[in-house]
C-alpha positions in Angstrom: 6.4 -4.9 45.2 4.8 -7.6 43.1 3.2 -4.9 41.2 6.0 -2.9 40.7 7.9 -5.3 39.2 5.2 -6.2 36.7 5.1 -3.4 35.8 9.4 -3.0 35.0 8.1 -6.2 33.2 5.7 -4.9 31.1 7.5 -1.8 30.2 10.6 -3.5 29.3 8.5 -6.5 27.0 6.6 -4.0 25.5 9.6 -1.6 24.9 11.5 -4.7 23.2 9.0 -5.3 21.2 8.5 -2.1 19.6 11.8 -1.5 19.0 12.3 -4.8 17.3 9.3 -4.2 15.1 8.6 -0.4 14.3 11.6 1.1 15.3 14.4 -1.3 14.0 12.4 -1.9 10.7 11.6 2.0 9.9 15.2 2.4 10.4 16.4 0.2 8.4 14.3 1.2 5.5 15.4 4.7 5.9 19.3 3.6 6.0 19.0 2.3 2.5 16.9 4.7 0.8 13.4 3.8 1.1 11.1 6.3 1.6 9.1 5.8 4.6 5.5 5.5 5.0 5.3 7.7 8.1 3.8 4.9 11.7 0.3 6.2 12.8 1.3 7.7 15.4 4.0 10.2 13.8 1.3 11.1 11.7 -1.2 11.6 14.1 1.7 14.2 16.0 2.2 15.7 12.8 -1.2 16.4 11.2 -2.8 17.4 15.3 0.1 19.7 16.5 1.5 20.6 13.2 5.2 19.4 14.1 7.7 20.5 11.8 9.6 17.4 10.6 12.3 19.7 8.4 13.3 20.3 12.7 12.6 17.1 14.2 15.0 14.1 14.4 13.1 11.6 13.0 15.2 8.9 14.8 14.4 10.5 18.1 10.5 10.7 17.6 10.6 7.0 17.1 12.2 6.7 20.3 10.1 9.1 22.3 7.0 7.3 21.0 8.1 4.1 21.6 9.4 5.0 25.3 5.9 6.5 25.9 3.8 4.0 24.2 5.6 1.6 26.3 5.0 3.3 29.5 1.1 4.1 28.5 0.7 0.6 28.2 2.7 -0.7 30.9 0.7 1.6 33.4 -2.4 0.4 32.2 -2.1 -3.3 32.1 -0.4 -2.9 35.9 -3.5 -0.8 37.0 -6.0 -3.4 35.2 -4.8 -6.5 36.9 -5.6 -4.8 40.0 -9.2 -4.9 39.3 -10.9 -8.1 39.6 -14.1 -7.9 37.6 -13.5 -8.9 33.8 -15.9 -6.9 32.6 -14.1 -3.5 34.4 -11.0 -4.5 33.6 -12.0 -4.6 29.6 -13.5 -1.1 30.2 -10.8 0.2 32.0 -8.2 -0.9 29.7 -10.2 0.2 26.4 -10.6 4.0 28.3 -7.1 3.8 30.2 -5.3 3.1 26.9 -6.8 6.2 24.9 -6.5 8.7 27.6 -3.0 7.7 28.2 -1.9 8.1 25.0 -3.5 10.9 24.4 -1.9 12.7 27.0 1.4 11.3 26.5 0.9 13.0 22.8 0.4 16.2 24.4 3.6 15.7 26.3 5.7 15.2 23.2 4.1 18.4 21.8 4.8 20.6 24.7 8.4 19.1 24.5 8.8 20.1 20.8 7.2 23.3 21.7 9.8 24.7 24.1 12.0 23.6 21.6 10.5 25.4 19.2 10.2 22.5 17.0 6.4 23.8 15.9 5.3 25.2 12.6 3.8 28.2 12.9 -0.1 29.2 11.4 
């Protein structure tokens, strides 16, 4: 139970945070005009899956990536502090991190795929 709730924990303070940071300020800069400098990870979704952003709601990608990246690293800080060497945990959370978001990348792409959100070659 203790873990569980860490985790809610960590998901919520990491969700906050991102909103308040990248999502809020992207926004905002978009609501008055300000051409955006896509965040890396938009980019990344773009240039590996070829997404078509003429398609996509670019307020809804923001979300999405922030709901995953919160999850990713909410799952991987709650499965870290159940290992008690330092050293494993550092490893763990170094690997954990980029195979999480990696495959939580992958999920947004199937998503926009069924959609049909993709551009083709």
């Amino acid at each position: 139970m203790k873990e569980f709730l860490l985790f809610i924990f960590t998901f919520i303070v990491t969700l906050i945070f991102y909103e308040l940071f990248v999502v809020s300020k992207t926004k905002k800069k978009i609501a008055n005009g300000v051409k955006v400098k896509d965040i890396v990870e938009i980019r990344y979704l773009v240039n590996r899956y070829n997404l078509d952003m003429k398609k996509i709601d670019y307020n809804q990608l923001l979300q999405l990536v922030a709901l995953l990246s919160s999850f990713d690293i909410s799952i991987v800080i709650s499965i870290m502090l159940l290992i008690n060497n330092f050293v494993l945990e550092i490893i763990f959370a170094f690997v954990g991190i980029i195979i999480s978001i990696l495959l939580s990348y992958h999920l947004i792409y199937l998503f926009y795929k069924k959609k049909g959100m993709i551009k083709n070659d």
